[in-house]
Wavefront OBJ file of the C-alpha trace (Angstrom):
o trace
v -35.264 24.933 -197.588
v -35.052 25.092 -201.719
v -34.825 21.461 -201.620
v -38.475 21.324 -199.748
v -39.797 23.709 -201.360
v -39.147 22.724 -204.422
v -40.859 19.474 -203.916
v -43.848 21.720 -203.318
v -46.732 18.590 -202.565
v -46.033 15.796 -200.580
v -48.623 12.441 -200.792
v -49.461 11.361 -197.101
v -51.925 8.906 -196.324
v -54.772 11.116 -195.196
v -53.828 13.691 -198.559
v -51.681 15.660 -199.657
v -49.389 18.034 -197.899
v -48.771 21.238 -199.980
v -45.390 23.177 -198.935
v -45.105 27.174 -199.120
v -42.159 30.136 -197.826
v -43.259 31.516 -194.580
v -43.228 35.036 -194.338
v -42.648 37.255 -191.484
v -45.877 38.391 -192.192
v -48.005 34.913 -191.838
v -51.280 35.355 -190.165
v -52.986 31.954 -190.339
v -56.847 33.881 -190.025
v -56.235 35.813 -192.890
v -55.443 33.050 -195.490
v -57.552 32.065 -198.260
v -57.264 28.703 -199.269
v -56.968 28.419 -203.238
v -56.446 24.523 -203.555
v -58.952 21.408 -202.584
v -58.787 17.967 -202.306
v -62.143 16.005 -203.800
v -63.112 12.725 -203.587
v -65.501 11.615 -205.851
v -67.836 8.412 -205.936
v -67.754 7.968 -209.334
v -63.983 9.210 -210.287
v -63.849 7.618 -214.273
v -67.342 9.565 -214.424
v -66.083 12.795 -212.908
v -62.539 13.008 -214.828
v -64.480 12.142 -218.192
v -66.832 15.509 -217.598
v -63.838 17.626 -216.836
v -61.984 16.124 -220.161
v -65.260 16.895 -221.826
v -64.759 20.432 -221.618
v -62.226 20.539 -223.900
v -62.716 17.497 -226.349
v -63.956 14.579 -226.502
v -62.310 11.700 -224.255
v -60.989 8.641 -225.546
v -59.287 6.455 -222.828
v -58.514 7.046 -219.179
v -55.375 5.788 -218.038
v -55.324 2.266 -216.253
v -52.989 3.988 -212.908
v -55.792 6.542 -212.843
v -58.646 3.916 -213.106
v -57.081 1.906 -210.137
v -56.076 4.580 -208.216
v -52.984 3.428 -207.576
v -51.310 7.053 -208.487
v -53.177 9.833 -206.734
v -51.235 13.081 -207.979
v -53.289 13.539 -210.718
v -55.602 11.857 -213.866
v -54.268 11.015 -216.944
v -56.943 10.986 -220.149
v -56.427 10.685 -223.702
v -58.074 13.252 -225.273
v -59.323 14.375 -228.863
v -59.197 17.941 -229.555
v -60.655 19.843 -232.219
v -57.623 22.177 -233.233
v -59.673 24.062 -235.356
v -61.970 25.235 -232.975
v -60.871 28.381 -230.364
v -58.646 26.878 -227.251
v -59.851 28.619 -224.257
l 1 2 3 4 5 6 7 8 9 10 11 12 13 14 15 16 17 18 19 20 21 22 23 24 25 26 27 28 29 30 31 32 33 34 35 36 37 38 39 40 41 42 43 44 45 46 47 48 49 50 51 52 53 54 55 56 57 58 59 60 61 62 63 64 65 66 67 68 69 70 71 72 73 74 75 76 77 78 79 80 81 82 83 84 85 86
């Protein structure tokens, strides 16, 4: 069970499969889902608005670009450590 859980997401071909403890208290109706998976058109377009919010973006990397790793985007980006870090 640590072993699984401690993998925590799992890439399937549909999406991903995210892993949590049951509890004896589980009631499927009353869950609130805190995590979605997007698909965007225009991903390079997308990821370089979300870097955008906290500096300016320089390059995004080529696995991201091709897609070929889904877990998450990798961008170079330029931050302003003189300005606040939210």
């Amino acid at each position: 069970m640590r072993t699984s859980l401690a993998i925590g997401t799992i890439s399937l071909k549909l999406g991903l499969l995210r892993l949590s403890q049951w509890s004896k208290d589980f009631n499927k109706y009353s869950q609130c889902p805190t995590y979605a998976q997007v698909r965007e058109y225009s991903l390079e377009i997308t990821i370089l608005e979300i870097a955008r919010a906290i500096g300016i973006p320089l390059i995004i990397d080529a696995a991201t670009q091709k897609r070929t790793f889904g877990h998450y985007a990798r961008v170079l980006v330029d931050i302003d450590f003189s300005r606040h870090l939210f």
